[in-house]
VOGU-3710 file (C-alpha; in Angstrom, 3 decimals, decimal comma):
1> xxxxxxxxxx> -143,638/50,315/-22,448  -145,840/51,422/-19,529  -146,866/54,140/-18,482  -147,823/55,890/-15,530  -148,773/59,084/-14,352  -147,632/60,703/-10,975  -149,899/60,881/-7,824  -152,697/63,169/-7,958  -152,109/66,289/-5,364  -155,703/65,920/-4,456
11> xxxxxxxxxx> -157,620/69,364/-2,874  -154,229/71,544/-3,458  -154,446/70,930/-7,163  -157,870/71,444/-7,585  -158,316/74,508/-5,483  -155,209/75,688/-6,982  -155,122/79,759/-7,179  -151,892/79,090/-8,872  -151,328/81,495/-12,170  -149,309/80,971/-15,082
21> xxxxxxxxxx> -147,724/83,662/-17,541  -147,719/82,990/-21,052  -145,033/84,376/-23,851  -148,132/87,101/-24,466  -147,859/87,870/-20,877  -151,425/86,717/-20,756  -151,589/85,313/-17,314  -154,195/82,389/-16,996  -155,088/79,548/-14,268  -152,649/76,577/-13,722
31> xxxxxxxxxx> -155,033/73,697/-14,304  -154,220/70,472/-11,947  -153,662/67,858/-15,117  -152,163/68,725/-18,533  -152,354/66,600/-21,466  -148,848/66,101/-23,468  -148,328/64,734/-26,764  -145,729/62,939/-28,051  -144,235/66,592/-29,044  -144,700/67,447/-25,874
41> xxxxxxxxxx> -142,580/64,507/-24,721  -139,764/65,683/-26,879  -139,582/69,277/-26,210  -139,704/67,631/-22,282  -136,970/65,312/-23,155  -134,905/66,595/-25,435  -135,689/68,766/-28,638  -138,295/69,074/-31,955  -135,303/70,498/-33,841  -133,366/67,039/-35,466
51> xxxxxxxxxx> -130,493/69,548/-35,884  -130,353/69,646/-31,868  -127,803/67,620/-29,644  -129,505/67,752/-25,955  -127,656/66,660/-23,336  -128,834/65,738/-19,765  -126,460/65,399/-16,769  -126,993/63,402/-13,920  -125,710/62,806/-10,290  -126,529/59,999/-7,431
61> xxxxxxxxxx> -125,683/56,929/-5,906  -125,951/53,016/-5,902  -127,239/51,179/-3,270  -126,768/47,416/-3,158  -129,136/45,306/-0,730  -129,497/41,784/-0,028  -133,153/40,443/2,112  -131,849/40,018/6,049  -128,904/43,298/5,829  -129,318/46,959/5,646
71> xxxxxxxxxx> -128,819/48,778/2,159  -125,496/50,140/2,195  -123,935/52,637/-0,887  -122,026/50,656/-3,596  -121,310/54,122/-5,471  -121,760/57,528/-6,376  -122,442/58,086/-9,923  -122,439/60,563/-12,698  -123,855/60,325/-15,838  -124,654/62,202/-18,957
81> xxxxxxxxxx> -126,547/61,661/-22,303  -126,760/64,069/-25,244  -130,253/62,820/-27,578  -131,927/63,630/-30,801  -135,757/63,490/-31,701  -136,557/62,240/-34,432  -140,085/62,015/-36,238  -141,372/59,561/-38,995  -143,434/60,267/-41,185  -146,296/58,514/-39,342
91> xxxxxxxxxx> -145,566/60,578/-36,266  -143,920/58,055/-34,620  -140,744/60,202/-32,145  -137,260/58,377/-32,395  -135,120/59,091/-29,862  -131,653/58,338/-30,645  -128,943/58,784/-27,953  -125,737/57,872/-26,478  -125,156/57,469/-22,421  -122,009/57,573/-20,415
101> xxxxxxxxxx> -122,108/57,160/-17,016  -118,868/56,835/-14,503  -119,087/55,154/-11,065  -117,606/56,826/-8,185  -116,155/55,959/-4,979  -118,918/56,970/-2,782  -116,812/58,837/0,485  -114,195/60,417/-1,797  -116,586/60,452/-5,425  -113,149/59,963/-7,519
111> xxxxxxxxxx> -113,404/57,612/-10,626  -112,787/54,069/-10,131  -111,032/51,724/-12,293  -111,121/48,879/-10,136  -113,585/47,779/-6,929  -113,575/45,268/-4,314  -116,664/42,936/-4,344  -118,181/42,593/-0,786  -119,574/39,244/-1,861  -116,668/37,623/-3,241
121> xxxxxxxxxx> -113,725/38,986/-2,047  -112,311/39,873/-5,194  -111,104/42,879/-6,983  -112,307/43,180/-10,299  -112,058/45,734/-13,145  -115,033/48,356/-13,418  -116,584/48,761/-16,128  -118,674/52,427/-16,298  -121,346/52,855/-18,876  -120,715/53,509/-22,666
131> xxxxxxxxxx> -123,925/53,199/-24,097  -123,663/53,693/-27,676  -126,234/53,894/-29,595  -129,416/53,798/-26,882  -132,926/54,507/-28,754  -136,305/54,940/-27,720  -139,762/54,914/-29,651  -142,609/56,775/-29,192  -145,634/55,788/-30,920  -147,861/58,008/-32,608
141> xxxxxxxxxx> -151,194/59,046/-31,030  -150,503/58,069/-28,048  -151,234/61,254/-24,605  -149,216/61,553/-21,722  -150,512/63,815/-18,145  -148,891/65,856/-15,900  -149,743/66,244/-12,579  -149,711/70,134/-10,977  -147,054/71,117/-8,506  -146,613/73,682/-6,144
151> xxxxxxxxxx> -144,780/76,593/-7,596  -145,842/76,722/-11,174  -144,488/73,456/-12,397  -145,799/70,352/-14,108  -144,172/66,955/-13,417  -144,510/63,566/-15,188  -143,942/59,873/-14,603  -142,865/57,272/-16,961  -142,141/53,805/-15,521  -140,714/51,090/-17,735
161> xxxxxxxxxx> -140,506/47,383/-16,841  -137,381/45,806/-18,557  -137,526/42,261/-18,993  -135,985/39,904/-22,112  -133,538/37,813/-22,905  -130,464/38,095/-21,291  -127,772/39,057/-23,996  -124,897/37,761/-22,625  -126,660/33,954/-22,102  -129,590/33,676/-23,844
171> xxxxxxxxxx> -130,051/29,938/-23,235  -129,000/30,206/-19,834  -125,959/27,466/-20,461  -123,718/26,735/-17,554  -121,044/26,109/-19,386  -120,687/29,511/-21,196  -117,846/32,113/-21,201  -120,299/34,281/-19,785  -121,882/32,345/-16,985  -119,718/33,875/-14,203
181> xxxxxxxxxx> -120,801/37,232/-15,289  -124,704/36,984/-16,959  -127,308/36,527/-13,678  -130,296/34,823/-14,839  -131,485/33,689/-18,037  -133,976/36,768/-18,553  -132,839/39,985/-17,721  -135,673/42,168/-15,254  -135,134/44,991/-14,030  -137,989/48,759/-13,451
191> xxxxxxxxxx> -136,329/52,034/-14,685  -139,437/55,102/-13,545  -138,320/58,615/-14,538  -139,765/62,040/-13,083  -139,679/65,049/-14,925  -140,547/68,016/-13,696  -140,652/71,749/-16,086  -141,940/74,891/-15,940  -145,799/75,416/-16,697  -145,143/78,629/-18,727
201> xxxxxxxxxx> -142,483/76,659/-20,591  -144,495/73,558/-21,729  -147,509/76,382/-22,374  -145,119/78,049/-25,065  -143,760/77,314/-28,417  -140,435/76,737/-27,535  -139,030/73,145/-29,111  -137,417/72,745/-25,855  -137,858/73,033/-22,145  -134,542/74,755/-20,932
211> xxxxxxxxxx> -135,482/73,497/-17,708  -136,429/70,112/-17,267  -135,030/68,197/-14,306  -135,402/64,919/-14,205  -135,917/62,172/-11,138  -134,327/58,431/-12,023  -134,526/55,182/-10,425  -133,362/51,689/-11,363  -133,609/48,213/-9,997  -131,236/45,910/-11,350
221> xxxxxxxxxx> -129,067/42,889/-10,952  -125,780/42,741/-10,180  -123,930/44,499/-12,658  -121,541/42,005/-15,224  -118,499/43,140/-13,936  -119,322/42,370/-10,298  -118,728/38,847/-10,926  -121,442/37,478/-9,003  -124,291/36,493/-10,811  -125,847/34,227/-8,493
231> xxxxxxxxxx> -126,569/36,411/-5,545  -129,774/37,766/-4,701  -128,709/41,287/-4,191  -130,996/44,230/-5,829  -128,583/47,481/-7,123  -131,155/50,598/-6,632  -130,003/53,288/-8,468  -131,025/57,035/-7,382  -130,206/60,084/-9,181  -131,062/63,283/-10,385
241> xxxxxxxxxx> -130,147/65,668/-13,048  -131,197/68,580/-15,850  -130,794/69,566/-19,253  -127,147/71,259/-19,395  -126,529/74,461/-22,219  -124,724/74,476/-24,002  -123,704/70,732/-24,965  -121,039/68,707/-23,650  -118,684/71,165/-23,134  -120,421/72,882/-20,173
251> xxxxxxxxxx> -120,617/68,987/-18,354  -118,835/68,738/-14,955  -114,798/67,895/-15,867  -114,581/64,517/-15,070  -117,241/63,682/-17,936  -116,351/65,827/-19,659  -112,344/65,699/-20,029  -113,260/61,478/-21,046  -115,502/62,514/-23,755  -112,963/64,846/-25,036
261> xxxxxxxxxx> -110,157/62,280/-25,311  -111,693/59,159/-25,351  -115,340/59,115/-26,265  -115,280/61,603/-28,980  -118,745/60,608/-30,542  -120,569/61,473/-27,531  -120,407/64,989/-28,536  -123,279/64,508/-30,873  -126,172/62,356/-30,563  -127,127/59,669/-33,254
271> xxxxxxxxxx> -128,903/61,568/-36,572  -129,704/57,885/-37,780  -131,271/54,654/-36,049  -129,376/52,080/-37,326  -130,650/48,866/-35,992  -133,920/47,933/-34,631  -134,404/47,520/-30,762  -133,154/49,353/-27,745  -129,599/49,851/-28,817  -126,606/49,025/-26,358
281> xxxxxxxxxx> -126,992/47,831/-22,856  -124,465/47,005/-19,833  -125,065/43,657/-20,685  -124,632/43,777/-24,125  -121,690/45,998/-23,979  -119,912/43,706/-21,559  -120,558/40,968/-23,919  -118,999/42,758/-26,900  -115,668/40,339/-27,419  -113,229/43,419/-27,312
291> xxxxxxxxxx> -114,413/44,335/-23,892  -114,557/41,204/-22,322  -111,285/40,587/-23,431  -110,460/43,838/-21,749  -112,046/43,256/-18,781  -109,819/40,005/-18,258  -106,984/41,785/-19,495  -107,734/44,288/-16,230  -107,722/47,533/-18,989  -109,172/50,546/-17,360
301> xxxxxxxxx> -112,329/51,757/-18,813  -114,179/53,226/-20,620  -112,205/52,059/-23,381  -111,857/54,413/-26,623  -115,052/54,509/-29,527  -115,174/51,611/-31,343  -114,718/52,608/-35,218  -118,500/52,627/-35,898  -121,114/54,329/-34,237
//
């Protein structure tokens, strides 16, 4: 994983008069930097209590674009995931989710079960997010820095570079089921998340920063479902989102209502990694045989929890 740090703020931060209050009510200078730890990163993130479900909710769009024509929006989106922290005994952080997102029409933002592909003409099913499990590891030791912003608050950059074997066709064969639908033969793609908090939160001893927002972009291929692996269109995804109390229940109704009927387990996060890696992907869901069967069949998605997760 990489890491990088915002942009510096330059004479503001550094001439900062900016004052912070403590939980004493001891009210001290904002310093430009602040070092995080990998607690830090949880309470940021999600929670230090393992007996804690957090839950962020997000909202944005998709933007396709293809070298030679102007970006245009694919879709809206709107996404949740509910996480657990978990520490080793090494100090090592765990974080052990499950992600849902739903993509929108992007004039009327309604769900949609099926879209028409500017590339190819066709109409194919679409296939929102059902990440389950997604996990994320934290090594021990290792710092993080904030950068100062205007109006008391902290905000912090990690960028990841995604690139590995693509799971649907590994050995990039031709001739595979999955050929139509995989892209290339490694999967690339750059997530970079912003979060942003309070300075008098991250200053306390609160397990968890009430109120984190977070900043996401993603470059990716087309997605499987599209149909068209062979283009050389980007996606860009752009969102934005914040920690929601409460738990899934207080998550805008259209994620909400699915989770209730169909995606039951995404009303508590993971307690227990149980395989190595990353967890579930688009591509690796897509390639599961019940939903690719599915997805010919033209089924409407997300389709119910599989029995184990």
């Amino acid at each position: 994983m990489l890491i990088k740090t915002a942009g510096s703020l330059g004479l503001l931060c550094l001439f900062s008069l900016t004052t912070i209050t403590g939980v004493a009510g001891i009210t001290a200078p904002m310093a430009s930097t602040y070092k995080l730890s990998g607690e830090d990163l949880m309470r940021i993130r999600a929670s230090t209590n393992e007996k804690e479900s957090t839950v962020v909710q997000w909202e944005g769009q998709v933007l396709s674009y293809k070298p030679g024509e102007a970006p245009a929006v694919v879709f809206n989106v709107l996404g949740m995931n509910i996480a657990r922290a978990k520490k080793s005994a090494d100090g090592t952080y765990d974080l052990l989710a499950r992600e849902f997102q739903l993509y929108l029409d992007p004039v009327t933002s309604q769900v949609l079960n099926v879209w028409k592909n500017p590339y190819s003409n066709e109409t194919v099913p679409v296939v929102h997010v059902a990440n389950n499990p997604v996990y994320q590891t934290f090594p021990a030791g290792q710092d993080y820095v904030a950068q100062a912003r205007p109006g008391g608050i902290y905000s912090f950059q990690l960028a990841i570079p995604l690139s590995y074997p693509n799971p649907l066709n590994p050995a990039g064969d031709p001739n595979s089921p999955m050929a139509p639908y995989a892209g290339t033969q490694k999967f690339a793609a750059i997530e970079s998340f912003t979060f942003t908090f309070p300075a008098s939160e991250i200053m306390s001893n609160s397990k968890s920063l009430p109120s984190m927002q977070v900043y996401w972009t993603r470059t990716s291929p087309l997605l499987p479902f599209m149909a068209t692996p062979n283009t050389n269109v980007t996606l860009l995804f752009i969102a934005n989102g914040a920690k929601v109390e409460g738990g899934w229940k207080n998550l805008k109704p259209a994620l909400r209502d699915i989770i209730d009927t169909t995606l039951p387990a995404y009303k508590e996060a993971p307690t227990e990694r149980i395989s190595p890696g990353g967890g579930v992907s688009s591509w690796s869901y897509f390639g599961r045989p019940e939903v690719f069967q599915a997805y010919l069949n033209g089924s409407v998605f997300p389709l119910p929890d599989p029995p184990l997760n």
